[in-house]
mmCIF file as gemmi writes it, N, C-alpha and C atoms, coordinates in Angstrom:
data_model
loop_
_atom_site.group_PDB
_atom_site.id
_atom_site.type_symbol
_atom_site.label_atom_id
_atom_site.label_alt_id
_atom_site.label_comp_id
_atom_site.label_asym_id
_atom_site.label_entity_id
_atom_site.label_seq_id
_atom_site.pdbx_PDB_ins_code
_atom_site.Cartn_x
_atom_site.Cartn_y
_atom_site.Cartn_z
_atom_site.occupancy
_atom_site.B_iso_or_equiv
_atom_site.pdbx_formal_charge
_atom_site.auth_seq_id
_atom_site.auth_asym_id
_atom_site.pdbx_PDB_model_num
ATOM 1 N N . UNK Axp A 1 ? 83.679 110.222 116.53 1 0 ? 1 A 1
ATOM 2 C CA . UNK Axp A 1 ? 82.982 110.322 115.267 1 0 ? 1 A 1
ATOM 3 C C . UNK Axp A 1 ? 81.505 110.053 115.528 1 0 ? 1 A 1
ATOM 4 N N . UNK Axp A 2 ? 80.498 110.54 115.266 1 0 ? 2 A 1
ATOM 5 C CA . UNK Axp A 2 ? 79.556 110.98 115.555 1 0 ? 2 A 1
ATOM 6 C C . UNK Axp A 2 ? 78.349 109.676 114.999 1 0 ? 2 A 1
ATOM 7 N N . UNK Axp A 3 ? 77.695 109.129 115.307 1 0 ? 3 A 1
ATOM 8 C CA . UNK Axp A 3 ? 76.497 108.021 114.776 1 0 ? 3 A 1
ATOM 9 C C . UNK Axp A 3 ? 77.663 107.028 113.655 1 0 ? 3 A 1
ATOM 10 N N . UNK Axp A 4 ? 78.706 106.969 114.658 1 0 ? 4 A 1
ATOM 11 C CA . UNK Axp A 4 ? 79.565 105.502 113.469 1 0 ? 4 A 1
ATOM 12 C C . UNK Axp A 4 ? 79.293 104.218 114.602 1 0 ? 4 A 1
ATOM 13 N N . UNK Axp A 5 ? 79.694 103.001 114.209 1 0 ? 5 A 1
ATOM 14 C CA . UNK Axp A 5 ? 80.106 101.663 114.702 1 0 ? 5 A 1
ATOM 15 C C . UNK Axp A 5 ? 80.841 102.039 115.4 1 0 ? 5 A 1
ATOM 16 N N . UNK Axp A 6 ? 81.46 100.925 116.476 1 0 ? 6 A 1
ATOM 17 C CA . UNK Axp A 6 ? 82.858 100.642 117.109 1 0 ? 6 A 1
ATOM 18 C C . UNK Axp A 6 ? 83.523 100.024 115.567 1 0 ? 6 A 1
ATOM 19 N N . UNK Axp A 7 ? 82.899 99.609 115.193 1 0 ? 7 A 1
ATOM 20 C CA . UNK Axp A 7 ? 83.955 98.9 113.755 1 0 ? 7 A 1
ATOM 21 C C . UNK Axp A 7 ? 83.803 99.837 112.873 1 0 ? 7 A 1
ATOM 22 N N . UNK Axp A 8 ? 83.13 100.784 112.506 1 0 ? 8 A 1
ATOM 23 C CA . UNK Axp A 8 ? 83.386 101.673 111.8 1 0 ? 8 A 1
ATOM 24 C C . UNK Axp A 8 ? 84.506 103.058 112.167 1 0 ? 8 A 1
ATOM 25 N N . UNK Axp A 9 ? 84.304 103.069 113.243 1 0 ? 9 A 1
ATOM 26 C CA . UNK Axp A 9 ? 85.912 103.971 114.068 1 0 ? 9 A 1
ATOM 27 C C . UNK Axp A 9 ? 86.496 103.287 114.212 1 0 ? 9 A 1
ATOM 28 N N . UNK Axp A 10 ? 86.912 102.099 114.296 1 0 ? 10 A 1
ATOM 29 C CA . UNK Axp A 10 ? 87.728 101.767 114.513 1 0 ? 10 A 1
ATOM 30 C C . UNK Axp A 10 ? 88.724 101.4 112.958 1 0 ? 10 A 1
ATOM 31 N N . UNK Axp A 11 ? 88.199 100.893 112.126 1 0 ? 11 A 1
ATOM 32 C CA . UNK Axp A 11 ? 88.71 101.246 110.743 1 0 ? 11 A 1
ATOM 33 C C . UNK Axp A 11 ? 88.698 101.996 110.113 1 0 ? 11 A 1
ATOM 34 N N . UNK Axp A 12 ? 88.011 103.427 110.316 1 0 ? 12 A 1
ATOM 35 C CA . UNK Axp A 12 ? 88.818 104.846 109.833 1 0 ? 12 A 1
ATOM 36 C C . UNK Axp A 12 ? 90.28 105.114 110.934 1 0 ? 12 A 1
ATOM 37 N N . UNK Axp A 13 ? 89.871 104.628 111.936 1 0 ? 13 A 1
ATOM 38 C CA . UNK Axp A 13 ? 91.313 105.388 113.265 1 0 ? 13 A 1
ATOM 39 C C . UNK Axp A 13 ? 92.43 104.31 112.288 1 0 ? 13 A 1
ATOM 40 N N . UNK Axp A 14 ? 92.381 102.962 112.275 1 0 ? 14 A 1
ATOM 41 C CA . UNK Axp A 14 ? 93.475 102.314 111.547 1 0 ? 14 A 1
ATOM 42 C C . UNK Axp A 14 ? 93.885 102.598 110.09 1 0 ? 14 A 1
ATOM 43 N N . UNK Axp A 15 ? 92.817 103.263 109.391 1 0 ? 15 A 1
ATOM 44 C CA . UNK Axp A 15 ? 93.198 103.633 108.094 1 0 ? 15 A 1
ATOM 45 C C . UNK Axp A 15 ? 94.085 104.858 107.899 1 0 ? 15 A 1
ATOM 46 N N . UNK Axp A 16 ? 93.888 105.762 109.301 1 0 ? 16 A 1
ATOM 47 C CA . UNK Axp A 16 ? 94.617 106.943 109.167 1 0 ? 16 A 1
ATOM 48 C C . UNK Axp A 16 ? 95.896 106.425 110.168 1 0 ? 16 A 1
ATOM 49 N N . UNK Axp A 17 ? 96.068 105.4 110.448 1 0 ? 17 A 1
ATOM 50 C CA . UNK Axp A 17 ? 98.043 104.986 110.874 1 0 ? 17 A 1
ATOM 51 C C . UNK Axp A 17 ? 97.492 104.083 112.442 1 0 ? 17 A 1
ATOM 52 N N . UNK Axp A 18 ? 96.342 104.643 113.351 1 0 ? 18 A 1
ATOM 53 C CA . UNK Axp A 18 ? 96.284 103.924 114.364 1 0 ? 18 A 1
ATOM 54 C C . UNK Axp A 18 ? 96.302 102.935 114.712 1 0 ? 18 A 1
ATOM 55 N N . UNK Axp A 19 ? 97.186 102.12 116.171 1 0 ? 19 A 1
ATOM 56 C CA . UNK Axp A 19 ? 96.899 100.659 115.657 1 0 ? 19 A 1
ATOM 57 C C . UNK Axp A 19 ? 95.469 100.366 116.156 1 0 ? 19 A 1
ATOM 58 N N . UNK Axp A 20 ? 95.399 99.063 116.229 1 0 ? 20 A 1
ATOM 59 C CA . UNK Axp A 20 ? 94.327 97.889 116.592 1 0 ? 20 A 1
ATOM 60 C C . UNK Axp A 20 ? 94.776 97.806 117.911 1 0 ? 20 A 1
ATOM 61 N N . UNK Axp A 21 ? 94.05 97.87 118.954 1 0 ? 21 A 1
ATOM 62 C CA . UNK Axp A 21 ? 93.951 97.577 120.507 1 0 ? 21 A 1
ATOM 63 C C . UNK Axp A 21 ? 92.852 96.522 120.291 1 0 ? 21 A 1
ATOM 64 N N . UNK Axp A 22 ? 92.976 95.565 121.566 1 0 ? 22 A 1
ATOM 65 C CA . UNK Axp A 22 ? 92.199 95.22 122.469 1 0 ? 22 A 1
ATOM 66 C C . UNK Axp A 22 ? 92.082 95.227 123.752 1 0 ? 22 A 1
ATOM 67 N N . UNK Axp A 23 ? 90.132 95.758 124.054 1 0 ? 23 A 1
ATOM 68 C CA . UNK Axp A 23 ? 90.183 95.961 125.749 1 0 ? 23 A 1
ATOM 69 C C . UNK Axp A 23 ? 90.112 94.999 126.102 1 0 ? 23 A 1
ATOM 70 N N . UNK Axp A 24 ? 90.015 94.769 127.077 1 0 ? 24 A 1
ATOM 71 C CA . UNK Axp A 24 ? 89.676 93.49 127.927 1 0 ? 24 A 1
ATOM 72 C C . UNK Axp A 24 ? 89.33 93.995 129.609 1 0 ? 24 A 1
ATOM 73 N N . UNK Axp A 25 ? 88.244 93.724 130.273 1 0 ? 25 A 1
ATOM 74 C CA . UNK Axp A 25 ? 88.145 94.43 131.272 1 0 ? 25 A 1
ATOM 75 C C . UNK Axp A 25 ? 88.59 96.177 131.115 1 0 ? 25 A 1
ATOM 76 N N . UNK Axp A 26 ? 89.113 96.037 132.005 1 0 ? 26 A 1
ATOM 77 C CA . UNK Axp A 26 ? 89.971 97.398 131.83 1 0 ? 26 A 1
ATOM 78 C C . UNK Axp A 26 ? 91.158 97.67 131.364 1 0 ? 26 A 1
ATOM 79 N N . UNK Axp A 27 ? 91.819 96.825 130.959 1 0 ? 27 A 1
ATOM 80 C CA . UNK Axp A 27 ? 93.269 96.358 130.219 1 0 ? 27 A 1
ATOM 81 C C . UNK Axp A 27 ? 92.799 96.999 128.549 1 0 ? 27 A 1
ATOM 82 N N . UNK Axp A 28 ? 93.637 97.74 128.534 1 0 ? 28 A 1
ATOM 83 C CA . UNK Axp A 28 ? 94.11 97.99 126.592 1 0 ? 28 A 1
ATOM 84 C C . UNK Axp A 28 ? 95.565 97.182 126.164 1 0 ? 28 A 1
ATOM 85 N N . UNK Axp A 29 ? 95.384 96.399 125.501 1 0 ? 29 A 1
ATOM 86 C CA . UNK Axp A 29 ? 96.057 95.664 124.986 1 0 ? 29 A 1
ATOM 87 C C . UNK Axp A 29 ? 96.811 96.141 123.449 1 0 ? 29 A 1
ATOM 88 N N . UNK Axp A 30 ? 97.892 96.722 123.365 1 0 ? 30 A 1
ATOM 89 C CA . UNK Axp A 30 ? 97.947 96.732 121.437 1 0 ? 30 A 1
ATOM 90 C C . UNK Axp A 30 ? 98.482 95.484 120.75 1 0 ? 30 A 1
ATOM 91 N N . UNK Axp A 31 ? 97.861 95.522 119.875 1 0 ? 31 A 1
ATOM 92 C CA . UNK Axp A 31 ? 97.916 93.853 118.789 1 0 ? 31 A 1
ATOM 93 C C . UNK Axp A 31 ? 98.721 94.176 117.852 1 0 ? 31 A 1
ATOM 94 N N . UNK Axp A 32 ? 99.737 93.466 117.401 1 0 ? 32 A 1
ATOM 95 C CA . UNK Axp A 32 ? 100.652 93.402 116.802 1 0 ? 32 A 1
ATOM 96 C C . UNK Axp A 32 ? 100.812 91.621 115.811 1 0 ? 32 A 1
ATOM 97 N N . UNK Axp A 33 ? 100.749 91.779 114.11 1 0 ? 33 A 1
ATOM 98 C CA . UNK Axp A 33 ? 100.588 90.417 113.341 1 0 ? 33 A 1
ATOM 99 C C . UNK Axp A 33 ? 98.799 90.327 113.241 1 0 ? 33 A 1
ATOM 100 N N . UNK Axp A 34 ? 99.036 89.453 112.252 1 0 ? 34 A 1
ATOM 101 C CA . UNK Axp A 34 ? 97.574 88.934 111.784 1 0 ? 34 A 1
ATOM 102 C C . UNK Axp A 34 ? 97.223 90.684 111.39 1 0 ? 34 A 1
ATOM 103 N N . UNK Axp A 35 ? 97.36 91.589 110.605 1 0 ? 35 A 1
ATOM 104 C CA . UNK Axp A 35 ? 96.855 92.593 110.364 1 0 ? 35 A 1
ATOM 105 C C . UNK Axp A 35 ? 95.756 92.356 109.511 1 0 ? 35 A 1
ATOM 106 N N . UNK Axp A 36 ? 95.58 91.549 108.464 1 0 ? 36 A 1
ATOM 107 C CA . UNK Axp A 36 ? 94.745 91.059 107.814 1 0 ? 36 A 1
ATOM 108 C C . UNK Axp A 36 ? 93.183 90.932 108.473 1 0 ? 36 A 1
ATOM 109 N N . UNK Axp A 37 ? 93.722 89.636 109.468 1 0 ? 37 A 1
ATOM 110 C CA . UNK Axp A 37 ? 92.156 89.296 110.278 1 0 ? 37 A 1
ATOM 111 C C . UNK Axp A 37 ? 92.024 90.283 111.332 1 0 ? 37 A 1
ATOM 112 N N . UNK Axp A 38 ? 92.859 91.48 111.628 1 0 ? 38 A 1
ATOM 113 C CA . UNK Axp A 38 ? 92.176 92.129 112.651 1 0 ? 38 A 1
ATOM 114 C C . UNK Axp A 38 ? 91.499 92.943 112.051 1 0 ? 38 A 1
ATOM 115 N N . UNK Axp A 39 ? 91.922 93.68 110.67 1 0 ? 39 A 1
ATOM 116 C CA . UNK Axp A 39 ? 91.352 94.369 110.06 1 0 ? 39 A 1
ATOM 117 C C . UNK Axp A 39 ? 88.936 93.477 109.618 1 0 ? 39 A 1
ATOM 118 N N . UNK Axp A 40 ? 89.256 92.741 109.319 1 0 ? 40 A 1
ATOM 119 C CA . UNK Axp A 40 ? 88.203 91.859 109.086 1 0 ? 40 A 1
ATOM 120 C C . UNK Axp A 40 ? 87.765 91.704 110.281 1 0 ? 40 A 1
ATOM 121 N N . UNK Axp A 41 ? 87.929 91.778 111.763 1 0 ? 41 A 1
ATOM 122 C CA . UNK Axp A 41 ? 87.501 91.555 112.611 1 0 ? 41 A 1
ATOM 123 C C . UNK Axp A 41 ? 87.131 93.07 113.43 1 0 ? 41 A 1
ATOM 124 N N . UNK Axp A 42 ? 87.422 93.293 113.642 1 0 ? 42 A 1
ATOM 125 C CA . UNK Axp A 42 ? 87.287 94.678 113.779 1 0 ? 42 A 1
ATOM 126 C C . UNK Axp A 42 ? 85.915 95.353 113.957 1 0 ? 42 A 1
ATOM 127 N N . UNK Axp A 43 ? 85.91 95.762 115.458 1 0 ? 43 A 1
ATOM 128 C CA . UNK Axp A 43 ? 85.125 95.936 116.039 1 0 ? 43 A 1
ATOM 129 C C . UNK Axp A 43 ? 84.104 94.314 116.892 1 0 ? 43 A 1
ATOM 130 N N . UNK Axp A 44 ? 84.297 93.555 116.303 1 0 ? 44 A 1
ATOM 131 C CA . UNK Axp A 44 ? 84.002 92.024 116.88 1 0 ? 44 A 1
ATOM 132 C C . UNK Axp A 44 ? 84.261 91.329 117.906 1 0 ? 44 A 1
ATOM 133 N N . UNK Axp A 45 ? 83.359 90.992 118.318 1 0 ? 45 A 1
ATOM 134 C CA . UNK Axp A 45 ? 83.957 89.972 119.787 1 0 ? 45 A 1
ATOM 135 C C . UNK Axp A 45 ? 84.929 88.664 119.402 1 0 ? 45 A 1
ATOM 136 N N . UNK Axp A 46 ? 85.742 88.869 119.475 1 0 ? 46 A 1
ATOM 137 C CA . UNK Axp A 46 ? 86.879 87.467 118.995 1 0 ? 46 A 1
ATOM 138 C C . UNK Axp A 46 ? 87.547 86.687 120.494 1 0 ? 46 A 1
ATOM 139 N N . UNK Axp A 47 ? 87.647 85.298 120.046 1 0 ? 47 A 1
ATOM 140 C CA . UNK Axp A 47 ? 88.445 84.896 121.055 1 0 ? 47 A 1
ATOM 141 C C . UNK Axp A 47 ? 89.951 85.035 120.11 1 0 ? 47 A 1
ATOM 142 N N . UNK Axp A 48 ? 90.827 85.37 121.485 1 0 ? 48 A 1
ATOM 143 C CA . UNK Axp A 48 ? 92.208 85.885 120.609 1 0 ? 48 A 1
ATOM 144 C C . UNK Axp A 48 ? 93.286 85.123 121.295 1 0 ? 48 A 1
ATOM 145 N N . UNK Axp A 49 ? 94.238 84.666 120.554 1 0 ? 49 A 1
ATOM 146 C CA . UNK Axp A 49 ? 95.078 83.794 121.357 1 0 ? 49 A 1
ATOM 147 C C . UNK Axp A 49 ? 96.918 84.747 120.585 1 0 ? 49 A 1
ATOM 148 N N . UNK Axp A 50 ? 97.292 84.755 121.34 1 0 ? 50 A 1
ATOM 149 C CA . UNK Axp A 50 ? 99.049 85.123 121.219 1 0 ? 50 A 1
ATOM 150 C C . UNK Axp A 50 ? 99.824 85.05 122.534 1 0 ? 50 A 1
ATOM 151 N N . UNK Axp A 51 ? 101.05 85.839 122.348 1 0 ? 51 A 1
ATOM 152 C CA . UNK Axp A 51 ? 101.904 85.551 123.583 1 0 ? 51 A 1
ATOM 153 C C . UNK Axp A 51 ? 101.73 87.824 124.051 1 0 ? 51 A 1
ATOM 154 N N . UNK Axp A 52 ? 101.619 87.756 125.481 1 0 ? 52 A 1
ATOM 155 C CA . UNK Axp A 52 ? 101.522 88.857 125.592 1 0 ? 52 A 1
ATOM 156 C C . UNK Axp A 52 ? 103.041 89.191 126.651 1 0 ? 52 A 1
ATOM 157 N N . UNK Axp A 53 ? 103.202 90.365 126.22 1 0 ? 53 A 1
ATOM 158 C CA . UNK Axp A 53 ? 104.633 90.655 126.901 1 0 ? 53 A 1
ATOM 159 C C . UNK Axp A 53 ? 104.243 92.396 126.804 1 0 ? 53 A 1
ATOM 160 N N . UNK Axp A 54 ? 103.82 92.97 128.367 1 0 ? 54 A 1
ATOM 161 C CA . UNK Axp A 54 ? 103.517 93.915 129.069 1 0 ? 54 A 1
ATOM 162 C C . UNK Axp A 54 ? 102.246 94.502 128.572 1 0 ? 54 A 1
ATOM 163 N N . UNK Axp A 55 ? 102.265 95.626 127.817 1 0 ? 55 A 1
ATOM 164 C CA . UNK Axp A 55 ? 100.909 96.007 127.03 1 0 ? 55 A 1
ATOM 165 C C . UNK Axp A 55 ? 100.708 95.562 125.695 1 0 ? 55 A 1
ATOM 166 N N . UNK Axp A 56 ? 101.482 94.341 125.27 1 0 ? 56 A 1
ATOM 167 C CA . UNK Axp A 56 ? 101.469 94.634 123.532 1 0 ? 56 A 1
ATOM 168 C C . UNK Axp A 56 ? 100.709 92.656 123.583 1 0 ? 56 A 1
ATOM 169 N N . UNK Axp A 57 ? 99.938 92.439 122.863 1 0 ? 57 A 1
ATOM 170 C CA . UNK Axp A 57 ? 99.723 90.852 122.172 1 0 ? 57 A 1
ATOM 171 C C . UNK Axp A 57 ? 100.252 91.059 120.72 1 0 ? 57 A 1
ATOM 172 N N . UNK Axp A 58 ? 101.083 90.007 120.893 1 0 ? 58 A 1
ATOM 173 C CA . UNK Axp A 58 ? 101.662 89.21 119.211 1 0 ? 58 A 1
ATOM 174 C C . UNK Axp A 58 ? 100.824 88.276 119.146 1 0 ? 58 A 1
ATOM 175 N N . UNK Axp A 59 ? 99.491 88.739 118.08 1 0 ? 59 A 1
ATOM 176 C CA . UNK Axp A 59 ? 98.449 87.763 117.853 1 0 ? 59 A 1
ATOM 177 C C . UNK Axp A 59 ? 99.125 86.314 117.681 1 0 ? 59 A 1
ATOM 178 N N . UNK Axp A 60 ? 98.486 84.892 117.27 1 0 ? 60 A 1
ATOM 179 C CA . UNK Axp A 60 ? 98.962 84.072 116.194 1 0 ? 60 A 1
ATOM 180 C C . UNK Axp A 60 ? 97.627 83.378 116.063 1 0 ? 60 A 1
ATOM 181 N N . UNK Axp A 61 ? 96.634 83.891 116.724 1 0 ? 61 A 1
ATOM 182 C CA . UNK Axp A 61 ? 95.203 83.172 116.107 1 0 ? 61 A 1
ATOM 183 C C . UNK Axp A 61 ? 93.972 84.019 116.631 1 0 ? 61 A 1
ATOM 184 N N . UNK Axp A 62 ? 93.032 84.162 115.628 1 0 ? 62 A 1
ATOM 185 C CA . UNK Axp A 62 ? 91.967 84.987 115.727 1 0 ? 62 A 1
ATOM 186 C C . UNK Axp A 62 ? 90.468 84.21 115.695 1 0 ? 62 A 1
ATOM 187 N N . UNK Axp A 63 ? 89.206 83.747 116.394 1 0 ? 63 A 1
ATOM 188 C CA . UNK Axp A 63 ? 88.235 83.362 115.922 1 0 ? 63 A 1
ATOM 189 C C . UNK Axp A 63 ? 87.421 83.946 116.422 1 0 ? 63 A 1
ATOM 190 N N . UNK Axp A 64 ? 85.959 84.023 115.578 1 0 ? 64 A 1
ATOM 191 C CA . UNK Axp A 64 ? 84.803 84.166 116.193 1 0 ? 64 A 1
ATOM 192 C C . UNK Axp A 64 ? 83.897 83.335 116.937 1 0 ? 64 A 1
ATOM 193 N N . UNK Axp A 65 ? 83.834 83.419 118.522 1 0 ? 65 A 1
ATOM 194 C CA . UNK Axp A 65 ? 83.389 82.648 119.125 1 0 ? 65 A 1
ATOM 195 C C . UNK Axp A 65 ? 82.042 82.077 118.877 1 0 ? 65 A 1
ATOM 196 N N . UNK Axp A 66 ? 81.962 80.668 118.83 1 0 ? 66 A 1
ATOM 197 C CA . UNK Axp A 66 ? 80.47 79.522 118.406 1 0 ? 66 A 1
ATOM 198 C C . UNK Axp A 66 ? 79.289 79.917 119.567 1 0 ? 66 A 1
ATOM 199 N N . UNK Axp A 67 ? 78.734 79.905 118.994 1 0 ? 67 A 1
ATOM 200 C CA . UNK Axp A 67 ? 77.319 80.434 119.217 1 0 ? 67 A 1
ATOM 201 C C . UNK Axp A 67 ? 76.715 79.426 120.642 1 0 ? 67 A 1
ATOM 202 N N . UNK Axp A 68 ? 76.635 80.337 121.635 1 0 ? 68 A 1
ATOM 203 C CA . UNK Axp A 68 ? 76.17 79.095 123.055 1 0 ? 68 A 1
ATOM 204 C C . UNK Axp A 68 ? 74.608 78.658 122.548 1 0 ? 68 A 1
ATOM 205 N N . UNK Axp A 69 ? 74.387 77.667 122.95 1 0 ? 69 A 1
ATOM 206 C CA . UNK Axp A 69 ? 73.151 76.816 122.599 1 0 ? 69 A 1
ATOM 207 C C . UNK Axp A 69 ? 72.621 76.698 123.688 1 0 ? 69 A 1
């Protein structure tokens, strides 16, 4: 999509059925739970905590990382 956000493609791709990934390095991760805060997060640098089992994370906590000083 042409002059959008990463958070702006990325919440039209989820509005039309796609899920929520996260990269990491070179790892794509798909996220599964917390649909709420990924949606709100989206496109954001988050620290993300769940249990991962092969390519998929079952979120159970989402934050935005504190600001280094």
């Amino acid at each position: 999509m042409m002059n959008r956000s990463d958070r702006e493609c990325t919440q039209i791709c989820t509005s039309r059925g796609a899920q929520y990934v996260l990269v990491a390095d070179v790892r794509i991760y798909k996220l599964t739970d917390h649909a709420a805060d990924l949606k709100t997060h989206a496109g954001h640098t988050v620290n993300l905590t769940g249990e991962v089992k092969g390519d998929t994370i079952r979120v159970s906590k989402i934050e935005i990382p504190s600001s280094s000083k």
